[in-house]
C-alpha atoms as an extended CHARMM CRD file, in Angstrom:
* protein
*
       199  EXT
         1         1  UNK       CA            -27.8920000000       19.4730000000      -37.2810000000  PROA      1               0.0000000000
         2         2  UNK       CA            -26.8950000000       15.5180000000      -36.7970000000  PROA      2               0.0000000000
         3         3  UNK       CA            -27.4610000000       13.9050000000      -40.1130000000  PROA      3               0.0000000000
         4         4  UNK       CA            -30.3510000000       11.1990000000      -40.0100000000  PROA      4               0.0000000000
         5         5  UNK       CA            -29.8250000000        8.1170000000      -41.9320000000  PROA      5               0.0000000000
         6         6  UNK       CA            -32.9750000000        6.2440000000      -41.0210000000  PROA      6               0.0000000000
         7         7  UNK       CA            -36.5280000000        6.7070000000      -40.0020000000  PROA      7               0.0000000000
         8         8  UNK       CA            -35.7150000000        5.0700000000      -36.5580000000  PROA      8               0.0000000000
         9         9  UNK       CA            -32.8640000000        7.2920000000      -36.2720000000  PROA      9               0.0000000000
        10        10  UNK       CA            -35.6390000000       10.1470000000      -36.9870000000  PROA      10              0.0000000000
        11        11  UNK       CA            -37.5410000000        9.4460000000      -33.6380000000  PROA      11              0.0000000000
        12        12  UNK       CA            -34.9220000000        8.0700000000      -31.7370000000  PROA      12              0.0000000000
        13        13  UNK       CA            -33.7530000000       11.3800000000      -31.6320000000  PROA      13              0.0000000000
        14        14  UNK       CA            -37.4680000000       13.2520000000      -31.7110000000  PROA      14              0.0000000000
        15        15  UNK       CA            -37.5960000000       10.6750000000      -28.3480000000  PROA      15              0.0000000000
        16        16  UNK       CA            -40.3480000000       13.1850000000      -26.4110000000  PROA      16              0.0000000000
        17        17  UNK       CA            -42.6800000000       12.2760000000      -29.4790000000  PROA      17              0.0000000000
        18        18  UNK       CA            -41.4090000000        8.7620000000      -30.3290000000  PROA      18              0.0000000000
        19        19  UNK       CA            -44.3630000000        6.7820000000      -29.7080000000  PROA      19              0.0000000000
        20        20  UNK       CA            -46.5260000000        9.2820000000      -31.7420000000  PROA      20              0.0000000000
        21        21  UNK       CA            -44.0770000000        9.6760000000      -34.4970000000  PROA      21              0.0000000000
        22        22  UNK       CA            -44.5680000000        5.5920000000      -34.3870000000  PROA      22              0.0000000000
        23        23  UNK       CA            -48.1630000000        5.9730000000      -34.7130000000  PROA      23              0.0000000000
        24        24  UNK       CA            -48.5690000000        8.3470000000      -37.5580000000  PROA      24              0.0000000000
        25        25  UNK       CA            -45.6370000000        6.6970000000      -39.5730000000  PROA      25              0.0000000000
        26        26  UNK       CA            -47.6060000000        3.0300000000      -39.2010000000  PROA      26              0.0000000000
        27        27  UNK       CA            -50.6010000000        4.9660000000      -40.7810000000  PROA      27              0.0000000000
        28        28  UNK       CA            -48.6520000000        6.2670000000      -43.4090000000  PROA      28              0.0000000000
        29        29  UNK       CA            -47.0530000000        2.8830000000      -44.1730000000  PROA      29              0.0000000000
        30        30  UNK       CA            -50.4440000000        1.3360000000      -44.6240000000  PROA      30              0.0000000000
        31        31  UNK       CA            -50.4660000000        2.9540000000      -47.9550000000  PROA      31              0.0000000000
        32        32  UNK       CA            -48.7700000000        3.2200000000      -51.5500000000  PROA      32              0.0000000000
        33        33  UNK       CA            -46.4960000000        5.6540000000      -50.3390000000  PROA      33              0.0000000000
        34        34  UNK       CA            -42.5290000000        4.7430000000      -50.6390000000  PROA      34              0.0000000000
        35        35  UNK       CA            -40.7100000000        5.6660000000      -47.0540000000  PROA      35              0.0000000000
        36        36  UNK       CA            -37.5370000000        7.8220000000      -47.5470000000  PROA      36              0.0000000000
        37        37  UNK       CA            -35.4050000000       10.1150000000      -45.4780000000  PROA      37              0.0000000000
        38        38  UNK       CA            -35.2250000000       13.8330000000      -46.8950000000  PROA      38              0.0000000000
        39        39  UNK       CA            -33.6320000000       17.1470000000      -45.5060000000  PROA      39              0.0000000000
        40        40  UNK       CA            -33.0100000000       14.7960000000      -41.7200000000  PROA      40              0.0000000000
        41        41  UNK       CA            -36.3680000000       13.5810000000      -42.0160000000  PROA      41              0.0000000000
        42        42  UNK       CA            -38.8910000000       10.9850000000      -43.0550000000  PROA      42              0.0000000000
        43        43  UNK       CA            -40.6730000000       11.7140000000      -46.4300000000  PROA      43              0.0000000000
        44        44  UNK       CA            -43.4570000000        9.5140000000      -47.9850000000  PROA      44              0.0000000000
        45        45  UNK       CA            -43.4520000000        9.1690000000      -51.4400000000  PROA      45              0.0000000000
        46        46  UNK       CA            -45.5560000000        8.5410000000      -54.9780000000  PROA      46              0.0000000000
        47        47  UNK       CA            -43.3980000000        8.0420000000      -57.8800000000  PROA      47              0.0000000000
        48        48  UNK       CA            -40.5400000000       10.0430000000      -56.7630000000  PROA      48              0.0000000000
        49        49  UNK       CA            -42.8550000000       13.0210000000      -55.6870000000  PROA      49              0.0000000000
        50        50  UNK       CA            -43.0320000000       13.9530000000      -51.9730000000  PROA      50              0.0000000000
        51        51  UNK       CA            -46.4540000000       13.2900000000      -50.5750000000  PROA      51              0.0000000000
        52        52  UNK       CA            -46.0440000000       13.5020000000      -47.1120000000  PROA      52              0.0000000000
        53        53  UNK       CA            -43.3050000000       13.9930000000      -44.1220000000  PROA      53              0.0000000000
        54        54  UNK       CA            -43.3570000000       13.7760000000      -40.8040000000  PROA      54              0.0000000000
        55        55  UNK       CA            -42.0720000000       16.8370000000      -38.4070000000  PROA      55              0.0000000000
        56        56  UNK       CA            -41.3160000000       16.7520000000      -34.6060000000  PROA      56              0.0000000000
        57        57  UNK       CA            -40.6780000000       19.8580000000      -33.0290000000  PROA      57              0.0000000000
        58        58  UNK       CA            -39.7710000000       21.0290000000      -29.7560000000  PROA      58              0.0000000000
        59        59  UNK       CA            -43.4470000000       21.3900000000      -28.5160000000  PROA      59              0.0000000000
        60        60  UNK       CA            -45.7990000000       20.1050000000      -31.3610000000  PROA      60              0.0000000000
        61        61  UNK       CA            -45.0890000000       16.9410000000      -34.1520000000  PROA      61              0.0000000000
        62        62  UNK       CA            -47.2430000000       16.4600000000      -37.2230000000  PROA      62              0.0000000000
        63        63  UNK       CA            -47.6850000000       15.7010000000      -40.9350000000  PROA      63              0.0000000000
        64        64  UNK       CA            -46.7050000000       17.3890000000      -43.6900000000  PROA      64              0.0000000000
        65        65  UNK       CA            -48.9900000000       17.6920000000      -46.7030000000  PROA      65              0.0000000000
        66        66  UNK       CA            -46.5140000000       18.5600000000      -49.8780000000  PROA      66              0.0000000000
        67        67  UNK       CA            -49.3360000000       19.7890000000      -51.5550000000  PROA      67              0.0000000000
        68        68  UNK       CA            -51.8760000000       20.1790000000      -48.7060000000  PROA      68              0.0000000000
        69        69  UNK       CA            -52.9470000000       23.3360000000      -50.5890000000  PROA      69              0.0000000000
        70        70  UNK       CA            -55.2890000000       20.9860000000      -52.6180000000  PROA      70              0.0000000000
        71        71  UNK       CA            -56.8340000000       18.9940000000      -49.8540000000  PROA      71              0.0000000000
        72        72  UNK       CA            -60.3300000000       19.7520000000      -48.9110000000  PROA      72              0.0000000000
        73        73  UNK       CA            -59.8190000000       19.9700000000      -44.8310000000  PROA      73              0.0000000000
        74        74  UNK       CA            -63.0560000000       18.8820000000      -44.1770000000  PROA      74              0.0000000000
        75        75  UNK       CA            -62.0010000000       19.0040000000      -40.6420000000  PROA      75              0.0000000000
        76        76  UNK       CA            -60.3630000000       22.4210000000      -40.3340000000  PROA      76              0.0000000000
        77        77  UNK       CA            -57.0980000000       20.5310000000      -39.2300000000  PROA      77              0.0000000000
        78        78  UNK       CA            -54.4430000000       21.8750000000      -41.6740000000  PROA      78              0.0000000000
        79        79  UNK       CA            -52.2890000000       25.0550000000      -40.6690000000  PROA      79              0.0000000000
        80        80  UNK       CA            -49.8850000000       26.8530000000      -43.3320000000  PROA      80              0.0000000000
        81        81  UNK       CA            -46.7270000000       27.2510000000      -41.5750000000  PROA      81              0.0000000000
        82        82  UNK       CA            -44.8960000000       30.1730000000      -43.3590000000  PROA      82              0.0000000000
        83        83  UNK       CA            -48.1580000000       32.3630000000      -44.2530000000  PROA      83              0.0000000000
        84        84  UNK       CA            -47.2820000000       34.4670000000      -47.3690000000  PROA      84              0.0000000000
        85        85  UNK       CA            -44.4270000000       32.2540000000      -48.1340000000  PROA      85              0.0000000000
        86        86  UNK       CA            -45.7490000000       29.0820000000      -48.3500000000  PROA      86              0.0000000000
        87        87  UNK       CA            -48.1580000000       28.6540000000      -51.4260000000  PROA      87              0.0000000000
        88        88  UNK       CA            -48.4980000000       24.5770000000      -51.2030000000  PROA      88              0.0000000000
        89        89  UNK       CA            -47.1900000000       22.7420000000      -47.8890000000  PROA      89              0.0000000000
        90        90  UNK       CA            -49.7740000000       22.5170000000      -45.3680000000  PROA      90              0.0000000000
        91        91  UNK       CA            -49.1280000000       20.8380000000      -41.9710000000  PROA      91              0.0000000000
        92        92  UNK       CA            -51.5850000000       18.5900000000      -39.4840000000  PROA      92              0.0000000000
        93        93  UNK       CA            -50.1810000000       19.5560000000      -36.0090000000  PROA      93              0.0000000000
        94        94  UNK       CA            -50.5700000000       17.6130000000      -33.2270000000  PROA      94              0.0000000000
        95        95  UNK       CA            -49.6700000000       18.0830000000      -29.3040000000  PROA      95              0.0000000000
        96        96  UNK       CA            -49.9670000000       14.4460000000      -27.6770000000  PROA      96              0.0000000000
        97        97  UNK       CA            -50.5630000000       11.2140000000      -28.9170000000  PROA      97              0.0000000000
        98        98  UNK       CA            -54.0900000000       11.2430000000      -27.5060000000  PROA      98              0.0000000000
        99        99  UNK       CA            -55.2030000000       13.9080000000      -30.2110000000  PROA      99              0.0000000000
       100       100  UNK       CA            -54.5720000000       11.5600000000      -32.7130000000  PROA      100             0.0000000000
       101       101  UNK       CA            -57.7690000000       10.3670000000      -34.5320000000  PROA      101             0.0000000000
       102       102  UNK       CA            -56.2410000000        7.1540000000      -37.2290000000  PROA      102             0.0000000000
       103       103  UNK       CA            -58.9130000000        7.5520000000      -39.6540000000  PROA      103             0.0000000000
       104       104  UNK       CA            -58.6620000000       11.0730000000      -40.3420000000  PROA      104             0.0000000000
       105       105  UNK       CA            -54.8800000000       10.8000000000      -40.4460000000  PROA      105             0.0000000000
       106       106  UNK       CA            -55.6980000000        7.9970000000      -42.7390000000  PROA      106             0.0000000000
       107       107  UNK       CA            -57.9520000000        9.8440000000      -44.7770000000  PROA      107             0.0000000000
       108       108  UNK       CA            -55.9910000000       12.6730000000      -45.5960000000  PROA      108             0.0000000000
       109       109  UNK       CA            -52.9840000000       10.8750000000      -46.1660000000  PROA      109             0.0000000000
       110       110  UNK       CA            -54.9430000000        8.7620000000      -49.0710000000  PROA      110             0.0000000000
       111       111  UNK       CA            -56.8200000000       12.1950000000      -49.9780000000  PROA      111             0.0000000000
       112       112  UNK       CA            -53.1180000000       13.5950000000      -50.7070000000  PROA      112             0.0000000000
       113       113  UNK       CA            -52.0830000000       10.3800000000      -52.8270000000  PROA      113             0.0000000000
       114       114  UNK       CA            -54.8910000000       11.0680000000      -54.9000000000  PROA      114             0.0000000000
       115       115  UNK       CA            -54.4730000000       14.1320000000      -55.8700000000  PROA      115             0.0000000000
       116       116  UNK       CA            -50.4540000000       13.3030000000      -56.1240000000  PROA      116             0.0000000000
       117       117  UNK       CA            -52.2750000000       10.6770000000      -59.0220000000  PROA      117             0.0000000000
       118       118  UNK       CA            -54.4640000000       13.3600000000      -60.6730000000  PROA      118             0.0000000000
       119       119  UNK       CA            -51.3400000000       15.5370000000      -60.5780000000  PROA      119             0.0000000000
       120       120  UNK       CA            -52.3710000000       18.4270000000      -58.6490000000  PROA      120             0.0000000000
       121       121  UNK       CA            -49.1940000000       20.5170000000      -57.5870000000  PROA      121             0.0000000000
       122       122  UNK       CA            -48.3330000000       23.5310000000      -57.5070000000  PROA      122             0.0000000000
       123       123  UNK       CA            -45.8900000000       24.7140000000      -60.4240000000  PROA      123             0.0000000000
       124       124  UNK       CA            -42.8420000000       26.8700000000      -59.2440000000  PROA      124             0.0000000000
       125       125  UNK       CA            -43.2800000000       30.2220000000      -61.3160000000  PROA      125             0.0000000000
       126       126  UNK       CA            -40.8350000000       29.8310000000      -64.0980000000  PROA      126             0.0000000000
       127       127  UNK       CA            -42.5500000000       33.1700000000      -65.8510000000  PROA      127             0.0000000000
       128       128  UNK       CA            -39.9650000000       35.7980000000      -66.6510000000  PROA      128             0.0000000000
       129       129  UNK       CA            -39.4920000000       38.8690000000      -64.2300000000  PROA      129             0.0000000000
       130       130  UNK       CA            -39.2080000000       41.7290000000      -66.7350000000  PROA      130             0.0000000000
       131       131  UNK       CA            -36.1360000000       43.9410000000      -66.7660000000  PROA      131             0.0000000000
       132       132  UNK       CA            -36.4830000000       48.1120000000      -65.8380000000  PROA      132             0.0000000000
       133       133  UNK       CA            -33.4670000000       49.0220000000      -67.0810000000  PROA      133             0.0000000000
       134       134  UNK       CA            -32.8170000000       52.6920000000      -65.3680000000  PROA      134             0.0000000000
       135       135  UNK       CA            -32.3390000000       55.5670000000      -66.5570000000  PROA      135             0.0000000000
       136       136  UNK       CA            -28.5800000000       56.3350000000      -65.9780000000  PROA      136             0.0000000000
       137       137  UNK       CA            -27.7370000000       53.1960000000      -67.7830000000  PROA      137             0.0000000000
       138       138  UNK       CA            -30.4160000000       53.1790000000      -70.6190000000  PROA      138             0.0000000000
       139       139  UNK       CA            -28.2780000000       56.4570000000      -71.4510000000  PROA      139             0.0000000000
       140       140  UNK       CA            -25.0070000000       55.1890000000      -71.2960000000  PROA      140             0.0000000000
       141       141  UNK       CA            -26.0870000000       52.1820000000      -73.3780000000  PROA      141             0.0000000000
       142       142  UNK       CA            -27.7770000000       54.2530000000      -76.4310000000  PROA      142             0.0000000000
       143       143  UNK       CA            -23.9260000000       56.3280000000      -76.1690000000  PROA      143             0.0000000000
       144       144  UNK       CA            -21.7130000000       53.3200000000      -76.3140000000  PROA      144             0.0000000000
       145       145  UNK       CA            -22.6530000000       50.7130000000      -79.1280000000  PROA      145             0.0000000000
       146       146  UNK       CA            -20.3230000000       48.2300000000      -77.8000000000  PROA      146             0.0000000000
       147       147  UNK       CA            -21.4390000000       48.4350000000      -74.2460000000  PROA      147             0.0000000000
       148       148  UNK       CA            -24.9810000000       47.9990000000      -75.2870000000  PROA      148             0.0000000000
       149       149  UNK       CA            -23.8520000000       44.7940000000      -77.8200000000  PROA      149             0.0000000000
       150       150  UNK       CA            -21.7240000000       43.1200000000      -74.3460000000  PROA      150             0.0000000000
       151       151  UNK       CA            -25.2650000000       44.1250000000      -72.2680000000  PROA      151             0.0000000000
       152       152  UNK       CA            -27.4680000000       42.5260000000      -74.2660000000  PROA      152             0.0000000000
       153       153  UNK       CA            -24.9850000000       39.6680000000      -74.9640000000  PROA      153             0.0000000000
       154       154  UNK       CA            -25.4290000000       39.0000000000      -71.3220000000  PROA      154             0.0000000000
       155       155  UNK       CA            -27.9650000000       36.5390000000      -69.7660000000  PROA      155             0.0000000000
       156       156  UNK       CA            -31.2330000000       37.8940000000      -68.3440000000  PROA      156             0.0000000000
       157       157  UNK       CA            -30.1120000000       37.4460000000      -64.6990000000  PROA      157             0.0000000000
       158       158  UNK       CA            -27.0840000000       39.0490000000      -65.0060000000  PROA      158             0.0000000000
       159       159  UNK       CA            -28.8850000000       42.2760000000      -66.9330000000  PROA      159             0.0000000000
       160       160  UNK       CA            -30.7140000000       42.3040000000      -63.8010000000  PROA      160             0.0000000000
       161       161  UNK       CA            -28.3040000000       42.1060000000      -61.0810000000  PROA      161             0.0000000000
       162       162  UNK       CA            -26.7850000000       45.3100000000      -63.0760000000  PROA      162             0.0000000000
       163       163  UNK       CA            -30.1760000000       47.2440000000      -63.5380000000  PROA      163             0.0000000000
       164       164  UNK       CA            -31.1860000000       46.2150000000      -59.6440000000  PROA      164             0.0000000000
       165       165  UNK       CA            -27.6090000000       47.5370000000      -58.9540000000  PROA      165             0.0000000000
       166       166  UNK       CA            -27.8220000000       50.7940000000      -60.3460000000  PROA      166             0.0000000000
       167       167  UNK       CA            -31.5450000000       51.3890000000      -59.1770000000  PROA      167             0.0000000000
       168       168  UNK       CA            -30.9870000000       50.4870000000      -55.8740000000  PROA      168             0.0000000000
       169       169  UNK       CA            -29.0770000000       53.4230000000      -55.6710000000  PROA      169             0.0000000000
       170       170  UNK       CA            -30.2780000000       56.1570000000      -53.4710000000  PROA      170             0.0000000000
       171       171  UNK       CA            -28.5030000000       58.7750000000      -54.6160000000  PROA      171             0.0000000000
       172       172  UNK       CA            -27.7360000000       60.1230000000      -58.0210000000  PROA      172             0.0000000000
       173       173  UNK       CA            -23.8050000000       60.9450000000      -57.2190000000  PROA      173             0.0000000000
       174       174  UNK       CA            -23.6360000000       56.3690000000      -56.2420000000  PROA      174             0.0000000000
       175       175  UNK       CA            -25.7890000000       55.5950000000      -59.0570000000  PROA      175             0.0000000000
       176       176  UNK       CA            -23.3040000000       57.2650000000      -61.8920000000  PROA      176             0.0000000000
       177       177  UNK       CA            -20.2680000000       56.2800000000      -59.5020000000  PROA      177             0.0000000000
       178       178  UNK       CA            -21.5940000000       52.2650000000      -59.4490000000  PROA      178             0.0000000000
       179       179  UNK       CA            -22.0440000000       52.6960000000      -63.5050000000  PROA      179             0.0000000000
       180       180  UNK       CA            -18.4060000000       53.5920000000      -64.1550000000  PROA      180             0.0000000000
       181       181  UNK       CA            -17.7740000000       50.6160000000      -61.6590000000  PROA      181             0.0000000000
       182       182  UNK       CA            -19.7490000000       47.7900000000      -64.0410000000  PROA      182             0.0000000000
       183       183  UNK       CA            -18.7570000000       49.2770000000      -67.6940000000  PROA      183             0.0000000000
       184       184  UNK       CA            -15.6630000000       47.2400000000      -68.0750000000  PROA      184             0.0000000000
       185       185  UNK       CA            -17.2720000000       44.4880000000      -66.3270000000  PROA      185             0.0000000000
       186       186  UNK       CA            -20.3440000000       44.0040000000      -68.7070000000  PROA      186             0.0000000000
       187       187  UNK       CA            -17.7330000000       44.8040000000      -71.4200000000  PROA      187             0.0000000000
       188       188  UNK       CA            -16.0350000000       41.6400000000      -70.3540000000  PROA      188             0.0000000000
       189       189  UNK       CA            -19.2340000000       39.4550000000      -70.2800000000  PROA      189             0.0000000000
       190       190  UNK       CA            -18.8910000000       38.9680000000      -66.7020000000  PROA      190             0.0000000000
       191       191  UNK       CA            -21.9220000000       39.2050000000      -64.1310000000  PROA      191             0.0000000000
       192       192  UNK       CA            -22.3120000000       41.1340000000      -60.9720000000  PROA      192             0.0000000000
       193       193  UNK       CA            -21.9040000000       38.9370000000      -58.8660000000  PROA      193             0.0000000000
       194       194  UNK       CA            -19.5530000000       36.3350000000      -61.0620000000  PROA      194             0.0000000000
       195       195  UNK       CA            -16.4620000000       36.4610000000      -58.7610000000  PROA      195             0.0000000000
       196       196  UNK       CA            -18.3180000000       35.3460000000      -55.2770000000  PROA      196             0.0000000000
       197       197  UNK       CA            -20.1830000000       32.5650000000      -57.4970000000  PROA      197             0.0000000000
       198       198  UNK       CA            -16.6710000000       30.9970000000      -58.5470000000  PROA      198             0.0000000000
       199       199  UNK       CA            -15.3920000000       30.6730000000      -55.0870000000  PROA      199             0.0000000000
């Protein structure tokens, strides 16, 4: 992907939408919102938090709504891109240039700056996954004293990686052959996956 330096650049090269991509960025300039370029594309700002950013796309363009999750949609106009995956961007699509009605562009735009002002975002998940340590290795541990003082020396993503390692395991005969495989590793503090996160 061609980096893009500019918003002109941004439509200049989204050319089949230009004069739409014109349009919706002149509504979005008529408001607080600081104009930026972010991941190749235009991005509309509040105090260093994204708002909104416009998306042109082989046979649709739009809006993107940061945290469209919180917007009312009075009009039944927002779609969620990545269903399941997506829990806060929302996205106004449009087709031609002739679908575009100003004031509700308008309105949702200063809709999402207000909620961006009563601080209404989503929070990524920072809440600890809990570790299943399995079976083979619980036993192993309770055995060896100094294994189990290097395992729980280790970080909780690291304990993980080894207890997803071992689990993941379909059969018993891999599961006790992968154990013998990570004792002198966790013995030496180091992760699973250490050496391909050094390169």
């Amino acid at each position: 992907m061609k980096k893009v330096y500019s918003v002109e650049e941004y439509i200049e090269n989204n050319a089949h939408f230009g004069e739409a991509l014109t349009l919706l960025r002149a509504i979005i300039n008529t408001t607080v919102l600081e104009e930026t370029v972010k991941w190749n594309a235009p991005v509309y700002a509040l105090k260093g938090k994204n708002v909104v950013g416009l998306g042109a796309f082989k046979n649709h363009f739009g809006i993107w709504f940061f945290n469209g999750v919180f917007l009312k949609d009075e009009q039944q106009l927002l779609v969620n891109a990545q269903e399941n995956k997506t829990k806060a961007l929302r996205q106004m699509r449009f087709e031609s240039i002739e679908t575009i009605d100003k004031a509700i562009v308008l309105a949702y735009v200063k809709e999402a700056i207000e909620n961006q002002e009563l601080g209404k975002e989503i929070k990524p998940d920072r809440s600890k996954k809990e570790t299943i340590i399995p079976e083979e290795l619980n036993t192993e541990l309770e055995k060896d004293t100094a294994l189990q003082t290097a395992f729980n020396a280790l970080s909780p993503s690291k304990q993980r990686e080894y207890c997803e390692h071992i689990a993941s395991a379909k059969r018993e005969a891999t599961k006790l052959s992968r154990l013998e495989k990570i004792k002198p590793m966790i013995l030496q503090n180091k992760g699973l996956h250490d050496k391909y996160k050094n390169c």
